[in-house]
C-alpha positions in Angstrom: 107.5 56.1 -167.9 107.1 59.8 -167.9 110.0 60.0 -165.6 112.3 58.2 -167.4 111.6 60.3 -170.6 112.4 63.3 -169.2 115.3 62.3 -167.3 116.6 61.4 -171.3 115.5 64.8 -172.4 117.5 66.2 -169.9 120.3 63.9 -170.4 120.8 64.6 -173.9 120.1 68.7 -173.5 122.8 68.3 -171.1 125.0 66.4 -173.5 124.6 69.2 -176.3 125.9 71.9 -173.8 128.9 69.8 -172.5 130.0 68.9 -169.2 130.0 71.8 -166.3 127.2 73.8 -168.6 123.5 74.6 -167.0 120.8 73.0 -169.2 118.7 74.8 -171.6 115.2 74.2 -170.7 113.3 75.0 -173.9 113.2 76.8 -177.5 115.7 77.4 -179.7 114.8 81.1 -179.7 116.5 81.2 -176.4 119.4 83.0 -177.0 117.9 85.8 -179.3 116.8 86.9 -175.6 117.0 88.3 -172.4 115.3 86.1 -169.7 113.2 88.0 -167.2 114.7 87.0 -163.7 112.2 85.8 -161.0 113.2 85.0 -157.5 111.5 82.6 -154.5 113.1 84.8 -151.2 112.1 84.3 -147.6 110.4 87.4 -145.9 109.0 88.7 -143.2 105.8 90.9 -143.2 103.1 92.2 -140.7 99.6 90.4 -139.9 97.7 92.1 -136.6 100.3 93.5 -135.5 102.7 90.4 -135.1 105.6 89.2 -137.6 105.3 86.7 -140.2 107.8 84.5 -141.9 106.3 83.8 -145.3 107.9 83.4 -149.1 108.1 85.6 -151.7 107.8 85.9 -155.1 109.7 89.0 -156.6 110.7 90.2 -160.5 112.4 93.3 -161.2 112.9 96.0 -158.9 111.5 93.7 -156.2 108.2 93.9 -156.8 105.7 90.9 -156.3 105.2 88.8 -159.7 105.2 89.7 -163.2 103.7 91.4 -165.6 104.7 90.8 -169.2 103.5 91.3 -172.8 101.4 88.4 -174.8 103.4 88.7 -177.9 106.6 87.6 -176.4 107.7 84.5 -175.4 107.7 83.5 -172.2 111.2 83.6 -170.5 111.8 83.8 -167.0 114.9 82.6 -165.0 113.3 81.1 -161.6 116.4 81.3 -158.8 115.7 80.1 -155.4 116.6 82.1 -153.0 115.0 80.8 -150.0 116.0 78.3 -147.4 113.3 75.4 -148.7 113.5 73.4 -152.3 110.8 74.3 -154.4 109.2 74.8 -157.6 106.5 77.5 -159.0 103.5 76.4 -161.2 102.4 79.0 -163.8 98.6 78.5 -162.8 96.0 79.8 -166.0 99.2 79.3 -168.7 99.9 76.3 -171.4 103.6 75.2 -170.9 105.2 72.2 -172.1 104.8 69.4 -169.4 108.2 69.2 -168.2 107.5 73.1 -167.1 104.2 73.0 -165.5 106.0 73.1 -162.1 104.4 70.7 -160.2 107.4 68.6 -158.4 108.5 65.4 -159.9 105.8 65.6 -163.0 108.4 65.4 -163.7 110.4 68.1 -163.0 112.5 68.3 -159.7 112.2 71.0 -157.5 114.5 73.7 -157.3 117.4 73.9 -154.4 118.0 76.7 -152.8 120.7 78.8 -154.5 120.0 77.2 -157.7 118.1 78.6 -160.8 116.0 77.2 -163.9 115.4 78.9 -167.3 111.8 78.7 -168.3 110.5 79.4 -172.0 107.3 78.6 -174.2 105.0 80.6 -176.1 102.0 82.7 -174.6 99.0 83.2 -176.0 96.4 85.8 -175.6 96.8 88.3 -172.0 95.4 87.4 -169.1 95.2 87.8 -165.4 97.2 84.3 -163.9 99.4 83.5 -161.0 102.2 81.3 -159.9 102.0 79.6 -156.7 103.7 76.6 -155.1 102.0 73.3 -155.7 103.0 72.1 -151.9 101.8 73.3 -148.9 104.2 75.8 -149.4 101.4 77.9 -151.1 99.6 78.2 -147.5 102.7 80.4 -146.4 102.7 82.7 -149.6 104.6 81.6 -151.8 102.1 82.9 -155.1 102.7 86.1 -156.6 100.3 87.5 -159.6 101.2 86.8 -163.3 99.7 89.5 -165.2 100.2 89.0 -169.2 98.9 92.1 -171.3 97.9 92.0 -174.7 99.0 94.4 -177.3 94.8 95.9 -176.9 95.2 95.8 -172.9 98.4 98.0 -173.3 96.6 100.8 -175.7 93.4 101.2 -173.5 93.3 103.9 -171.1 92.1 102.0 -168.3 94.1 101.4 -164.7 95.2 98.1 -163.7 94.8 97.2 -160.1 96.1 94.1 -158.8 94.6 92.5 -155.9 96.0 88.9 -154.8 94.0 87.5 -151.5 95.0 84.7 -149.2 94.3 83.3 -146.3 96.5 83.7 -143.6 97.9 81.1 -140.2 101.0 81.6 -137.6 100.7 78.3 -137.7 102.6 75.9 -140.0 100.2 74.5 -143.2 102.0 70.7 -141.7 100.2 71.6 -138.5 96.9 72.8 -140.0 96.7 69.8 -142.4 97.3 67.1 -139.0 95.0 69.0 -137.2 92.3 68.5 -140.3 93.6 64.6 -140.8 93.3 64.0 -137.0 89.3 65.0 -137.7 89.4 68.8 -135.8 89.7 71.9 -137.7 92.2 74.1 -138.3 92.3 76.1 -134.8 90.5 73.0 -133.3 86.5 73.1 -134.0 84.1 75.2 -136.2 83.9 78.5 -135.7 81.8 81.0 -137.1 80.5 80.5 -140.9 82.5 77.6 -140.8 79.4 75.2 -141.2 75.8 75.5 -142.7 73.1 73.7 -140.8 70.4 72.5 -143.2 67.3 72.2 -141.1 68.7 72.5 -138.1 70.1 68.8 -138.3 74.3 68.1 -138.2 75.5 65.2 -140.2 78.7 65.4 -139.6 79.8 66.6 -143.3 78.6 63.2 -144.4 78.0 62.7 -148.4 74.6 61.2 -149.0 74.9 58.3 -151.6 71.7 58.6 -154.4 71.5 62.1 -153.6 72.8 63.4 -156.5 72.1 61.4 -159.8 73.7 62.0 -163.2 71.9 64.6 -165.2 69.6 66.3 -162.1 69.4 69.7 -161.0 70.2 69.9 -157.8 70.9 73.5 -158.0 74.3 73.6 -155.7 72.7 73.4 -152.3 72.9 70.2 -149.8 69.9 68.5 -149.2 67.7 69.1 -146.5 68.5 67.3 -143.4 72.7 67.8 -144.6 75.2 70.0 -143.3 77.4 72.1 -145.7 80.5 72.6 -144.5 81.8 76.2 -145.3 85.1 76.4 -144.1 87.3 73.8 -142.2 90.3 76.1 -140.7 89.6 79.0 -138.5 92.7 81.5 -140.1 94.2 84.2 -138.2 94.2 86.8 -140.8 92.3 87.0 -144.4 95.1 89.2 -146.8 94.7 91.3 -149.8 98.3 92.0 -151.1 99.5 91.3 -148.0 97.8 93.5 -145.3 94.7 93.3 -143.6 91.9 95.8 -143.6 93.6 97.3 -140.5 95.9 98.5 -142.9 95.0 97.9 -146.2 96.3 98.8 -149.7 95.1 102.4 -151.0 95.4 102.6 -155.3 95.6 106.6 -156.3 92.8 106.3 -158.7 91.2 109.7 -161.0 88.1 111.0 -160.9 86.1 110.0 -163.9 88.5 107.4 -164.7 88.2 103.3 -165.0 89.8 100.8 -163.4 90.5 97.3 -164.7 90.2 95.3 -161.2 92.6 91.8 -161.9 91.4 89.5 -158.4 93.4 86.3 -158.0 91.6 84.2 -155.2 95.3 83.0 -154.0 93.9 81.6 -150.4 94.5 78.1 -149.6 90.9 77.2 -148.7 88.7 80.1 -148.5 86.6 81.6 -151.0 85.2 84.7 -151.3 82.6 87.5 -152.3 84.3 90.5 -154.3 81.8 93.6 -153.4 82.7 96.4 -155.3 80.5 99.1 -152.7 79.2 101.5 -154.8 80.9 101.3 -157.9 78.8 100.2 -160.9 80.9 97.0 -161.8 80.9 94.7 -165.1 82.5 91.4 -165.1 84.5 91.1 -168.4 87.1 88.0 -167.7 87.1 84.9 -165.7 90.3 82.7 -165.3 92.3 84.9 -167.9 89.5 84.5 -170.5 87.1 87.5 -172.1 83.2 86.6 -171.3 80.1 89.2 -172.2 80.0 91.8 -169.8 77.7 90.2 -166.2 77.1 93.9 -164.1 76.5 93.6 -160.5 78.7 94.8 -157.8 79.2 91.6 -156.3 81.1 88.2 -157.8 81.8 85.2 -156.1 85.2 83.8 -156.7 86.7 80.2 -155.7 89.5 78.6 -155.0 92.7 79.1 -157.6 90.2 81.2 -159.6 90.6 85.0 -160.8 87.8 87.8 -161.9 88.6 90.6 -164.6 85.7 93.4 -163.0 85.3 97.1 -164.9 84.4 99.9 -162.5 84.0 103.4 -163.4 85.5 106.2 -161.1 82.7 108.6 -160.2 83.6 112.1 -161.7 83.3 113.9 -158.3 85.9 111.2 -157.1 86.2 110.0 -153.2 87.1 106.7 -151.8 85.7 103.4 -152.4 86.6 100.0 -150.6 86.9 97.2 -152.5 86.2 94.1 -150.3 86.6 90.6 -150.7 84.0 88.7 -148.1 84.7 85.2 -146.5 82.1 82.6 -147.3 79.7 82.1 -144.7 81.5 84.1 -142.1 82.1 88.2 -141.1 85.4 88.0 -142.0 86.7 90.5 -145.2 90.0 92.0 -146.3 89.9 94.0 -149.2 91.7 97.6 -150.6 90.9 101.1 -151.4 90.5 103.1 -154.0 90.7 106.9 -153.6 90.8 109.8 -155.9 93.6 112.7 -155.1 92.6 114.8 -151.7 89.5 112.2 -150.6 89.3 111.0 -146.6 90.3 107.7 -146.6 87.9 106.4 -143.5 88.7 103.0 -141.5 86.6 99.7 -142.8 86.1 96.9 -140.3 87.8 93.4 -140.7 84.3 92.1 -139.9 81.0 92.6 -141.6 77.7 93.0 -140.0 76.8 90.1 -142.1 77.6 86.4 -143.0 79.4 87.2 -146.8 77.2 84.6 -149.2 77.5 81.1 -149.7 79.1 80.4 -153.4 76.4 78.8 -155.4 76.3 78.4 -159.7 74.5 81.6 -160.0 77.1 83.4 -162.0 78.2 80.3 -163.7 74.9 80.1 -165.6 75.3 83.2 -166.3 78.9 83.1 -167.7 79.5 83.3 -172.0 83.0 83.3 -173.6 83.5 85.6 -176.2 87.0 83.4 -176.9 86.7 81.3 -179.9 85.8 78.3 -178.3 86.6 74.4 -180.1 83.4 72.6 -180.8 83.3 69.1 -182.4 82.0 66.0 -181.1 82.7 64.4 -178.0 85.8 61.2 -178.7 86.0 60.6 -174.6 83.6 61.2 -171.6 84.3 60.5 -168.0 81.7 60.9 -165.3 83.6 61.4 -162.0 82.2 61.5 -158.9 83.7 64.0 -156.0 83.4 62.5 -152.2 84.9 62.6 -148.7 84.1 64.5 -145.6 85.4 66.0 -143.0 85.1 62.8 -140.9 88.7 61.6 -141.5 88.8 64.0 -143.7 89.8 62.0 -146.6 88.4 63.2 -150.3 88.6 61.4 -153.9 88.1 61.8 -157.5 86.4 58.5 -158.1 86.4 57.6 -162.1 89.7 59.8 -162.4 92.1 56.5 -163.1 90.3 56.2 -166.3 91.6 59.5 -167.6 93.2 59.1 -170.6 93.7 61.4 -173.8 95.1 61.3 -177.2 96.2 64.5 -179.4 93.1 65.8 -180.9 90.5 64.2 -178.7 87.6 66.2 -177.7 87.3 65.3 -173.7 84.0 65.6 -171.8 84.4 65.5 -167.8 80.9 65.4 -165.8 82.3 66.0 -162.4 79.3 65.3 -159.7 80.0 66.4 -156.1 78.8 63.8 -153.7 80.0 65.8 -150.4 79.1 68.5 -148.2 82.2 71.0 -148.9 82.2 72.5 -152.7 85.6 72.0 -154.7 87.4 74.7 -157.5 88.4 71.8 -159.7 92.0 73.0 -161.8 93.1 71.4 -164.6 97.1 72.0 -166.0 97.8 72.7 -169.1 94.3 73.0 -170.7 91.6 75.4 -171.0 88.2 74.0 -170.8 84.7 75.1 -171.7 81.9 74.8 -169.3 79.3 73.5 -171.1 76.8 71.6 -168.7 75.5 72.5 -165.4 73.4 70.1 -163.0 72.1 68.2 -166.6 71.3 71.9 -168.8 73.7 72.7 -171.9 75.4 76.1 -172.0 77.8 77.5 -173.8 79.4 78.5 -171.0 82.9 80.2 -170.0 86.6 79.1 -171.0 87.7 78.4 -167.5 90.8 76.7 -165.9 89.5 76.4 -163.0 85.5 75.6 -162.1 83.9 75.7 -158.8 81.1 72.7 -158.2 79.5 73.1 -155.4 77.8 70.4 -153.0 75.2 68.1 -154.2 75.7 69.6 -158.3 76.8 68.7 -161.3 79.6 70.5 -163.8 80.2 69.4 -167.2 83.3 70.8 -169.0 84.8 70.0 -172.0 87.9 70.6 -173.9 90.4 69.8 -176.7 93.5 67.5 -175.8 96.1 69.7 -177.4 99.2 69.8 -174.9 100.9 66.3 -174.4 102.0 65.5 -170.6 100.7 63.7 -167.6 99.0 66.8 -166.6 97.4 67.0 -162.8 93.2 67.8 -162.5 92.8 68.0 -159.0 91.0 70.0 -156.1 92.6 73.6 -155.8 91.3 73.7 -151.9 95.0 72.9 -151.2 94.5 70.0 -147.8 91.6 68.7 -150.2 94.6 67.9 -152.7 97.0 67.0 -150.2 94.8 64.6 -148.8 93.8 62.8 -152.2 91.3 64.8 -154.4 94.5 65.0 -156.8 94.8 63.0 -160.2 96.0 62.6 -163.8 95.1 63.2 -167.0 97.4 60.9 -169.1 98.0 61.3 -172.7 98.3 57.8 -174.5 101.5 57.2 -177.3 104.5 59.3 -176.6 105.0 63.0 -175.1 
């Protein structure tokens, strides 16, 4: 159904242009403007020492992503310029359906050497991305998407952009077999890659019972269970591209601040951001303001991004900013350094395991967005399963989600497996307002990390018609079924 009434959109857009014309994808406003242009190239960069096809996402002047003002419409002309059809989702924004950019919901994907004109409104600034939603995205093709606010642009504070991945000379088709054949990404667990609970391996099995509606089980597996970490062994963990054997050195000032923008971009790896030295306060999660949470490290998931505050010391030097692999030595990170400081080598590897992501910050997370309250019209309780066994992963309850304009949606997401899951819904932002059975009024979110064996409520208001995709943001855990739907009833 959805497909059909798009393909009539189309149809008739394409009729009011006439034969031979491209189609006008949105807003009447259209022409009043210049579209920004944004292109998808093939590239080839460095990782230890070896070259690496990857994709690209490049704006003007060539440089990765875009950065662009919240009082203007969005407009961007998307070309594709690479040798692979593809589209972009715009991953923390509120498009129209038909723009999300995830292929054949309902939008086809873009050939190579053709272009598509994107425009909608934006709302408030934010720090986003845009990423492929096939397994594309494994082989870089994400760039930052950066929207400023007329306040962000009159504060005199430095914007650095750091955008990590995960990185494999091998192809994601390979690594996903690899997974579905039941080995790992580079063939077994390596370091960090599991967590033994008691000394006892079960195999990444979920326990049925173990985790009941409404009870704390505070994030951790059981004892007796094995959490399972990590499930590919990468070659190389990136922060804007280069590892720490080469990494990415801002020019910062003495005395002055610096806005960090982190966008977790990896394909299945989260991380630790430790800021070092540098007193740090968390001020935005997921493109949304939240009370200030000091500490100088934040965990960050999956598809998710962290807004963190750091002053510069006035008697300036350098400071690393690193970005720690869950339950394994591995970091990447990049430096700041005031003018005439020794910029000193940092080690790939930590002496240390970085920590296991738990719902420690979450708890601690408040919005300071104005955030929709009202009672609850539609609840779903949906379980999260699989395992690595087979490696086959579900969102049971999820062919029950259904929404109307104006309904106030309540999603209790239980995770019934030993790997945790950064769980993204399109189009939306949702409150976190539950976790493991206590209230909170929590953080507006996008995207909210549940780990094993606990329980995440969200809720939020059903405000942007579409068949809009809630799935898993660990991308083989999507591509292997933790993917599904939220359908809006009566017409789009």
């Amino acid at each position: 159904m959805y497909r059909r009434q798009f393909m009539q959109r189309l149809a008739l857009g394409a009729a009011a242009f006439g034969p031979g014309l491209p189609i006008a994808w949105a807003s009447p406003a259209r022409a009043q403007q210049t579209p920004i242009d944004l292109q998808i190239t093939n590239r080839t960069i460095e990782v230890n020492g070896q070259p690496a096809s990857v994709f690209g996402l490049t704006g003007p002047g060539g440089k990765p992503g875009l950065t662009l003002e919240g009082e203007r419409p969005f407009d961007v002309r998307l070309a594709n310029n690479s040798n692979e059809a593809t589209l972009v989702h715009w991953h923390g924004l509120t498009p129209p359906w038909e723009m999300d950019g995830v292929p054949d919901n309902p939008a086809p994907m873009i050939a190579p050497g053709e272009e598509r004109r994107y425009t909608f409104p934006l709302a408030a600034g934010g720090t986003h991305w845009m990423h492929a939603h096939t397994l594309q995205e494994q082989s870089l093709l994400a760039a930052p998407l950066i929207i400023l606010s007329e306040e962000d642009r009159k504060v005199d504070v430095q914007d650095v952009v750091i955008l990590l991945h995960d990185f494999s000379f091998r192809s994601p088709e390979e690594l996903l077999a690899d997974l579905t054949k039941g080995g790992s990404g580079h063939g077994g667990m390596t370091g960090g890659q599991a967590m033994m609970m008691q000394g006892q391996n079960m195999s990444g099995m979920a326990m049925p019972g173990m985790a009941m509606p409404g009870t704390a089980m505070s994030g951790m597996a059981m004892p007796g269970m094995q959490m399972d970490l990590n499930d590919i062994d990468y070659d190389a963990y990136l922060a804007n591209d280069r590892t720490l054997d080469d990494p990415e050195v801002f020019a910062v000032d003495k005395g002055g601040r610096v806005r960090l923008r982190v966008i977790n971009g990896a394909a299945a790896t989260n991380f630790t951001i430790d800021a070092g030295t540098l007193p740090g306060r968390l001020v935005a999660v997921d493109g949304q303001p939240v009370q200030p949470v000091s500490g100088a490290r934040f965990g960050i998931s999956m598809g998710q991004r962290l807004d963190i505050m750091l002053d510069v010391p006035a008697e300036g030097g350098a400071f690393p900013v690193l970005a720690l692999r869950e339950g394994a030595r591995e970091r990447t990170g990049i430096i700041l350094a005031t003018r005439g400081a020794t910029v000193t080598r940092v080690s790939g590897f930590g002496a240390q395991d970085g920590p296991v992501l738990d719902l420690t910050l979450e708890s601690r997370l408040r919005g300071l967005s104005a955030s929709e309250t009202g009672s609850t019209t539609r609840s779903n309780d949906l379980v999260l399963s699989g395992s690595m066994s087979g490696y086959d992963w579900r969102i049971g309850g999820a062919d029950r989600l259904r929404a109307r304009r104006g309904d106030r949606i309540r999603l209790s997401m239980t995770n019934m497996s030993m790997m945790g899951h950064p769980m993204h819904l399109h189009g939306h932002h949702f409150q976190v307002v539950a976790i493991n059975g206590e209230a909170m009024d929590g953080a507006l979110r996008d995207t909210v990390y549940v780990p094993p064996m606990a329980k995440v409520d969200i809720a939020f208001t059903a405000d942007n018609p579409g068949r809009w995709p809630f799935h898993c943001h660990h991308l083989y855990h999507m591509a292997s079924g933790m993917m599904a739907y939220l359908d809006y009833e009566g017409p789009i």
